[in-house]
C-alpha positions as CSV (number, residue, x, y, z in Angstrom):
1,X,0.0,0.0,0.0
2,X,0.9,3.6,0.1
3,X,2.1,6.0,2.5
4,X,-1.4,6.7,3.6
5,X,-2.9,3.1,3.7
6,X,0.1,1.6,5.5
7,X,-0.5,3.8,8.2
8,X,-4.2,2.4,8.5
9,X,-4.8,-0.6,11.4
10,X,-6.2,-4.1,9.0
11,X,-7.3,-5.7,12.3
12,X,-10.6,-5.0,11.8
13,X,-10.5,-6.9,8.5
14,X,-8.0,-9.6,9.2
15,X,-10.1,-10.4,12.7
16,X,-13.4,-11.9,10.2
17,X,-10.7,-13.2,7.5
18,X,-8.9,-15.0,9.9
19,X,-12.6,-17.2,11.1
20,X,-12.7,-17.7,7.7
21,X,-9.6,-20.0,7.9
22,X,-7.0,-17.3,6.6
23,X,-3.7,-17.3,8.2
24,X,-1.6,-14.1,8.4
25,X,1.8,-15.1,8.4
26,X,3.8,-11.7,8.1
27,X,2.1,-8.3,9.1
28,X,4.0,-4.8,10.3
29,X,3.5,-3.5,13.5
30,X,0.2,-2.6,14.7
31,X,-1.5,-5.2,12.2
32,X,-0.1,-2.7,9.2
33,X,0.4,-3.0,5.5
34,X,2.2,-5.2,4.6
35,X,0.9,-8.2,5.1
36,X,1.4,-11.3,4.0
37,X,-2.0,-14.1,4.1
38,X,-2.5,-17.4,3.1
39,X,-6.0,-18.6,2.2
40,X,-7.6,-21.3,3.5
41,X,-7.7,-24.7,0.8
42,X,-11.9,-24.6,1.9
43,X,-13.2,-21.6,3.7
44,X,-15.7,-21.1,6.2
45,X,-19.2,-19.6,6.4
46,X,-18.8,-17.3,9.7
47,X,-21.9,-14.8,11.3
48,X,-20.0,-11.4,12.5
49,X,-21.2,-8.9,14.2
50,X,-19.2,-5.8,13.1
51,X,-17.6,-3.9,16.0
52,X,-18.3,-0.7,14.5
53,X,-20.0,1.5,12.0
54,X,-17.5,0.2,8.9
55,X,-19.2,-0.1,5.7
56,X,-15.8,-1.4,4.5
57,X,-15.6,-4.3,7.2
58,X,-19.2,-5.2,6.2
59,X,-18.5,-5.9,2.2
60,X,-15.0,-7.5,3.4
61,X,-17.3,-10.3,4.7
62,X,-19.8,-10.3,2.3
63,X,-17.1,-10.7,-0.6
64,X,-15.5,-13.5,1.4
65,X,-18.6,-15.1,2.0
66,X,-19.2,-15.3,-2.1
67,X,-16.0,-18.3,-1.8
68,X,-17.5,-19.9,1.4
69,X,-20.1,-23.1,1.4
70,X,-23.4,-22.3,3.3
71,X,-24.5,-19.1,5.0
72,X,-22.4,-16.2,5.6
73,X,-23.8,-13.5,8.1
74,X,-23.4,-10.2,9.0
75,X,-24.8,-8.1,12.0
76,X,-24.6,-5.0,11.7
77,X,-25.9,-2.4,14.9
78,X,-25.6,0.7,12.8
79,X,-26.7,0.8,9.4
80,X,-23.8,1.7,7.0
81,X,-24.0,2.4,3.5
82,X,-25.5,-0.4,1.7
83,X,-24.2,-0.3,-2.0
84,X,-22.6,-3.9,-1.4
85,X,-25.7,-5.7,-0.7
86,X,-27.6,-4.3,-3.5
87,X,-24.7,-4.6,-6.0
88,X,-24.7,-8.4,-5.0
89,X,-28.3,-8.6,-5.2
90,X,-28.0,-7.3,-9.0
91,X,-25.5,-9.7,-10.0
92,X,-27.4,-12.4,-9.0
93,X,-26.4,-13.2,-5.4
94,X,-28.7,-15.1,-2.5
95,X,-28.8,-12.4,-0.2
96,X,-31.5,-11.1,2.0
97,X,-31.7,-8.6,4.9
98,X,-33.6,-8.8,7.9
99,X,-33.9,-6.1,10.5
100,X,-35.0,-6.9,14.0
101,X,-37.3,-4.6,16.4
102,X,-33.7,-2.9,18.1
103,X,-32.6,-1.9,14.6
104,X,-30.2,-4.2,14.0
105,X,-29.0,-5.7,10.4
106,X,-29.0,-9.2,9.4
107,X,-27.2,-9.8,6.3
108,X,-27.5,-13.2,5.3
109,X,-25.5,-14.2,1.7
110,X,-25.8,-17.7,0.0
111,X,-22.4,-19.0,-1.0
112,X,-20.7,-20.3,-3.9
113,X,-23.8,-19.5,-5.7
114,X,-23.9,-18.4,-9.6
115,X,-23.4,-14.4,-10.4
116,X,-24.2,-12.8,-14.2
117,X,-22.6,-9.7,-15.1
118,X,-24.9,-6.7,-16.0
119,X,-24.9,-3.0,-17.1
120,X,-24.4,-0.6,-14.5
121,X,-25.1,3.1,-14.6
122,X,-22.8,4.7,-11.5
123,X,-24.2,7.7,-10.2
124,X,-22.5,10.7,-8.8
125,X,-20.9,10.5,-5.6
126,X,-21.7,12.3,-2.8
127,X,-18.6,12.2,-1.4
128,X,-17.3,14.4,-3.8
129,X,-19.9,15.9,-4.3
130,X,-19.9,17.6,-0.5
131,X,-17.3,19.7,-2.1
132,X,-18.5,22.3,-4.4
133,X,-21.9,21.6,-2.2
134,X,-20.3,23.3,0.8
135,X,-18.2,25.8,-1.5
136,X,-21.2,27.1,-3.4
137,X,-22.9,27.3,0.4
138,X,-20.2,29.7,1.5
139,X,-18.9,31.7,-1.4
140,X,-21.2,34.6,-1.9
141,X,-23.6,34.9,-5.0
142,X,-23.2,31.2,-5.9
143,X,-25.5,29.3,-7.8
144,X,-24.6,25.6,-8.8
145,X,-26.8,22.4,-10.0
146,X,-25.1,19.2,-9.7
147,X,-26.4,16.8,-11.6
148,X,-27.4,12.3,-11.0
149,X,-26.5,12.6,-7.1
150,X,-26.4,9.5,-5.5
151,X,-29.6,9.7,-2.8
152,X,-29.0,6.3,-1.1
153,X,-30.6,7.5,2.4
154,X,-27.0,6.2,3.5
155,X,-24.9,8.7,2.1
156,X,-27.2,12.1,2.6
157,X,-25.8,12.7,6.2
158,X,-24.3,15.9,5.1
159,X,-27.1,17.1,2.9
160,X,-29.1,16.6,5.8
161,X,-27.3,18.5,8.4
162,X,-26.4,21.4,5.7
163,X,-29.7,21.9,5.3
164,X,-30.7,22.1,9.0
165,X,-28.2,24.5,9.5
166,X,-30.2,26.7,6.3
167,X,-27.9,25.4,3.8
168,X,-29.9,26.4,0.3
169,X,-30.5,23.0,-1.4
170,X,-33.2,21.9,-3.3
171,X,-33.8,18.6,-4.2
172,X,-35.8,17.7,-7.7
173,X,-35.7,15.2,-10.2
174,X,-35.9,12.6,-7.9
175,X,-35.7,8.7,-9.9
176,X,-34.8,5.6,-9.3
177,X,-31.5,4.1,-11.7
178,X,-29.6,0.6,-10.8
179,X,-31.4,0.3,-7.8
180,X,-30.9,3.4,-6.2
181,X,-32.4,7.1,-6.1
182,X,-30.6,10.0,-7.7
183,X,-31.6,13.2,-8.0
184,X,-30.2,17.2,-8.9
185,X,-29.1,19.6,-6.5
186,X,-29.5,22.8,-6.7
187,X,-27.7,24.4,-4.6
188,X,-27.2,28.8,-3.5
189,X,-24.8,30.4,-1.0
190,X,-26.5,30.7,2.4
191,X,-26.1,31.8,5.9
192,X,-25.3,28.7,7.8
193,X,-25.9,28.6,11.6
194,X,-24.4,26.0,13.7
195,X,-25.9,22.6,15.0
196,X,-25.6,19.9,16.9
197,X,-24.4,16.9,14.5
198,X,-25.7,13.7,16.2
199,X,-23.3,10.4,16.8
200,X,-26.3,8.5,15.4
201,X,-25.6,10.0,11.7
202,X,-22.0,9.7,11.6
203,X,-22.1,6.8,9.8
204,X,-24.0,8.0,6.8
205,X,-21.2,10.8,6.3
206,X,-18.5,9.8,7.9
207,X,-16.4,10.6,5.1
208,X,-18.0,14.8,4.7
209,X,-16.6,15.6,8.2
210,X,-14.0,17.6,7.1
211,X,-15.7,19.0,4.9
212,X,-18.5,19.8,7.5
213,X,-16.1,21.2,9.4
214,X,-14.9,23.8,7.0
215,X,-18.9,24.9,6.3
216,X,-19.1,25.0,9.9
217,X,-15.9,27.5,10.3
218,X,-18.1,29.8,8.4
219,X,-21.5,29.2,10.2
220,X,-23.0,31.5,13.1
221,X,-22.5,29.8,16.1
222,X,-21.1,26.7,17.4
223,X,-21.1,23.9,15.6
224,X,-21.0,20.1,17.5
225,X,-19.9,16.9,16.2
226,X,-20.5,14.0,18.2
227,X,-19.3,10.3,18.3
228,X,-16.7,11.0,15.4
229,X,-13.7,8.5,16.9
230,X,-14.1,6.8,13.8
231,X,-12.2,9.9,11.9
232,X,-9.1,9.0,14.1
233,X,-8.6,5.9,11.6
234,X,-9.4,7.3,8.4
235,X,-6.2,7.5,5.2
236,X,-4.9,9.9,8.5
237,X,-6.3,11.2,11.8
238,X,-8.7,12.8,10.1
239,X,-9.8,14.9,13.5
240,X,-6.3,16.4,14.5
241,X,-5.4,16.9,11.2
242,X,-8.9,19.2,10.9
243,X,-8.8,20.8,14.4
244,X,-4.6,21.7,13.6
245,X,-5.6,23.2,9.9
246,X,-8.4,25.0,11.2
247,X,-6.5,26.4,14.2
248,X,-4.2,27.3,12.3
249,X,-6.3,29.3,10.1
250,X,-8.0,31.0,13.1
251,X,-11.1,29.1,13.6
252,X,-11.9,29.2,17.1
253,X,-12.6,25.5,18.4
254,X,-12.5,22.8,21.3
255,X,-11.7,18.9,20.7
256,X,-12.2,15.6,22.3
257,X,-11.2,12.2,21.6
258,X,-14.5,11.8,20.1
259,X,-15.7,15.1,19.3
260,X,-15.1,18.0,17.2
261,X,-17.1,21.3,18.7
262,X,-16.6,25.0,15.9
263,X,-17.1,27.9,16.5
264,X,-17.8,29.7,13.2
265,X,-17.2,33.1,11.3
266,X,-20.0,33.9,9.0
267,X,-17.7,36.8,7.2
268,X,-14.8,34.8,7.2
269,X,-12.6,37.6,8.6
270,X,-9.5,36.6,9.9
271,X,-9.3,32.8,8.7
272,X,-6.9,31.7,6.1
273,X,-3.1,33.2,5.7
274,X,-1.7,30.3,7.8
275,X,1.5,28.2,6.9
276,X,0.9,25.0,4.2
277,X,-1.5,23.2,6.0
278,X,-0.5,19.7,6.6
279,X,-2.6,17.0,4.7
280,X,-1.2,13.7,5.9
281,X,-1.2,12.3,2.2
282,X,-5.3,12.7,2.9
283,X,-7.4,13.4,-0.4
284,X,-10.3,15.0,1.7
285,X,-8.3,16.8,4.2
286,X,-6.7,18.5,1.3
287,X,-10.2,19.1,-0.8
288,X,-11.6,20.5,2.6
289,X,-9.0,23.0,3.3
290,X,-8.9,24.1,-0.7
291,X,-12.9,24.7,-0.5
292,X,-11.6,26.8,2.8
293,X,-9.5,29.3,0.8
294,X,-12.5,30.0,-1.7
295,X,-14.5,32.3,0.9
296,X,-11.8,33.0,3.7
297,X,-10.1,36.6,4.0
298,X,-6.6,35.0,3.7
299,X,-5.6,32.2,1.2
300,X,-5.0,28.9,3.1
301,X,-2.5,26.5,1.4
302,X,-1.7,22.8,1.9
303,X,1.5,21.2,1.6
304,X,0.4,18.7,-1.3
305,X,-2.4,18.4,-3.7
306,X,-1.2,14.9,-5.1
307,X,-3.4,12.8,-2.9
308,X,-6.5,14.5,-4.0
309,X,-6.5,12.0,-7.6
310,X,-7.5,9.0,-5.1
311,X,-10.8,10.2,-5.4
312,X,-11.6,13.3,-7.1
313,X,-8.8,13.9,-10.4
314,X,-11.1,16.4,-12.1
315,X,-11.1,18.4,-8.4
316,X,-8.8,21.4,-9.3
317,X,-10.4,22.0,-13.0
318,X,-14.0,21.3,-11.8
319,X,-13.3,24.1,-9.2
320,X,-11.7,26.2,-11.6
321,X,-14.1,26.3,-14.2
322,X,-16.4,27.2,-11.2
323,X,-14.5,29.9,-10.4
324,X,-12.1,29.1,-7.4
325,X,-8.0,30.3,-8.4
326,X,-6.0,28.1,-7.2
327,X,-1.8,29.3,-7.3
C-alpha cells in the first residue's frame, strides 16, 4: 500500500478473514500494511457482528462469503452504506436482509452461488460531491446544479445536516437508476448557523466531516460533532489533522477524543493566511481546506495536492471552471 494506507490498522478486516480460515503469516506492527496471508484450501461460512459503524468491514465479509459453502452472516448495529448488498443482489447473489425490532441488520449471503454480469449506470458520488456543495454554500452569489446525485438514504448525512443548518438546497428530479435514487441539486450560497451533529448519523457521512467542518468555520454559532472517533482511523487522523488546519487558520474550536465542537465566522474575517497546512497524504483533508480558501479573507494553502487524484482527479479544473483560483 501507500504511504497513507500503510498507516491504516487491518485488524478489523484480518479479525473476520482469519474465522474464515486465513492465516496471516507476516504483518507490520500494529497489524499494518504489509501483510502477508494465506487462504484457507476450503473456507468457512462465519456470522460477525461488526464492532463498529465500517461499511468497508461489512463488504469485506460479504465478498469472502461469495467463496465460502453455506451461510455467511453479517450483524450490523448501525446501518452503513449499503451499496454492497444491493450490488450483490444485482448480480445475482442469495442475499436477504432482515432487520430486528432494536434496529439491528442481518445480512444473510448464500455461497458459492452463480453471479451474471450486467450494465451498470454509476451515479454521482456524494462524497465528492460535499465539495462544491459546501463551497457554493459559503462563497457569496453562488448558484450551482449538480447533476445524477447518489440519494441512497445512506450517504445524505451531510445534505441533511447542511440543510438544518439553512444550507440552500433543493432537491428535484428525484428517480430511481440501478437500484438506487438519484436526483439534482440545486444548490445557492447561504447563511449557515451551527448545529448539533448527532453520533447517530455519523455513519452515513463519515467521510464529509472535514468537509463539514470547513462549512461549519463559516457558520454562526457553534457547531458540535459527536461520536466522530471513527475519523481517528481514516487514510490519517482525520480529526487532529482538521482541528490543527483549522487552528491554524484561526477558527476558534474545542476537541475531544470523540468530538469536534466549531465555532464559526460567518464573514470569514481573519481565517486563512496560515502556513501549508498539513494533509497527511489525505485526499479529503486537502479538498476540505482548498474549498476553505475559496470564501476566507486570507488564502489557506496545503503542503500537497497529489493525494486528491485517489478520489476526485477532475477536483482542481471542476473548481476552476467554477470559479475558485488556485496558485
Amino acid at each position: 500500500g501507500d504511504a497513507s494506507l500503510s498507516s491504516r490498522p487491518m485488524a478489523r478486516i484480518l479479525d473476520p478473514l482469519k474465522l474464515c480460515g486465513t492465516q496471516v503469516l507476516k504483518q507490520s506492527e500494529g497489524c499494518r500494511l504489509p501483510i502477508t496471508i494465506r487462504g484457507p484450501q476450503y473456507a468457512a461460512p462465519i456470522e460477525y457482528r461488526v464492532p463498529m459503524p465500517s461499511a468497508q468491514v461489512k463488504s469485506a465479509v460479504l465478498l469472502a462469503g461469495l467463496n465460502c459453502p453455506g451461510i455467511t452472516t453479517v450483524i450490523e448495529p448501525v446501518m452503513t452504506r449499503d451499496h454492497t448488498e444491493k450490488m450483490l443482489a444485482g448480480f445475482g447473489a442469495e442475499l436477504e436482509v432482515e432487520t430486528d425490532s432494536k434496529g439491528v441488520r442481518h445480512i444473510r449471503l448464500q455461497g458459492q452461488g452463480k453471479l451474471s454480469g450486467c450494465d451498470i449506470q454509476v451515479p454521482a458520488d456524494p462524497s465528492s460531491a460535499a465539495f462544491p456543495i459546501v463551497a457554493t454554500l459559503i462563497v457569496p452569489n453562488s448558484d450551482v446544479t449538480l447533476a445524477n446525485v447518489l440519494m441512497n438514504p445512506t450517504r445524505t448525512g451531510l445534505i441533511t445536516t447542511l440543510i438544518e443548518m439553512g444550507g440552500d438546497i433543493e432537491i428535484s428530479n428525484e428517480r430511481e437508476s440501478g437500484g438506487e435514487t438519484i436526483a439534482d441539486l440545486r444548490v445557492r450560497s447561504s447563511e449557515l448557523k451551527g448545529v448539533t451533529v448527532p453520533g447517530k448519523r455519523s455513519a452515513s457521512m463519515i467521510d464529509e466531516y472535514p468537509v463539514l467542518a470547513v462549512a461549519a468555520s463559516f457558520a454562526e454559532g457553534e457547531t458540535l460533532m459527536e461520536d466522530v472517533g471513527e475519523l481517528r482511523v481514516k487514510e490519517s487522523d482525520r480529526l487532529d489533522a482538521m482541528a490543527r488546519g483549522l487552528e491554524a487558520n484561526g477558527v476558534t474550536l474545542a476537541e475531544g477524543k470523540d468530538w469536534l465542537k466549531i465555532t464559526g465566522r460567518p464573514d470569514g474575517k481573519g481565517l486563512g493566511g496560515a502556513d501549508a497546512v498539513s494533509t497527511h497524504l489525505d485526499h479529503r483533508i486537502a479538498m476540505s481546506f482548498l474549498v476553505m480558501g475559496m470564501a476566507s479573507e486570507k488564502p489557506v494553502t496545503v503542503d500537497d495536492t497529489s493525494p486528491i487524484a485517489t478520489s476526485f482527479p477532475q477536483f482542481i479544473g471542476l473548481m476552476g471552471e467554477l470559479g475558485a483560483r488556485f496558485d
